[in-house]
N, C-alpha and C positions, 0 to 999 in steps of 0.2 A: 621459339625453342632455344634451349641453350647449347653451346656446342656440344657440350659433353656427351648429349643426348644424339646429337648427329652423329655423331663419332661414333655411340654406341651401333645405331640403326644404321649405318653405312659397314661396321665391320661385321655385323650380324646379316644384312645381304649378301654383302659376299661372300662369305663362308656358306650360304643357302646356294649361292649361282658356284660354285667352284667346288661345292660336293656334288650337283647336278651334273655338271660338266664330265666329272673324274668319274660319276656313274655311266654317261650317256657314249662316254671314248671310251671306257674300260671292259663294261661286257661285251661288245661284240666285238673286243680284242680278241679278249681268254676264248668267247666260242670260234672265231675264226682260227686262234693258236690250235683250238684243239681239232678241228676239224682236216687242216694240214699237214696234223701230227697222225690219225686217221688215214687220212690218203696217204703218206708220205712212210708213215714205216707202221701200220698194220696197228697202233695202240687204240687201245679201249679208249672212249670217249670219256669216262668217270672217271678214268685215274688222275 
């Protein structure tokens, strides 16, 4: 293979593992945020 093509397949991984990642830390941020928010001063969960 040529590099150019590595290049490609190497920047095209990580962008696959590092939107994984920002999925896999991010929601059960927001649900934990909201849950807090819940306990903490009485807000709806959907807002």
């Amino acid at each position: 293979m040529n590099i150019g093509m590595i290049i490609i397949c190497a920047v095209g991984g990580l962008t696959g593992v590092l939107s994984a990642l920002y999925l896999l830390i991010s929601m059960p941020a927001v649900i934990l945020w909201k849950l807090y928010r819940k306990i903490k001063f009485g807000y709806a969960m959907y807002q």
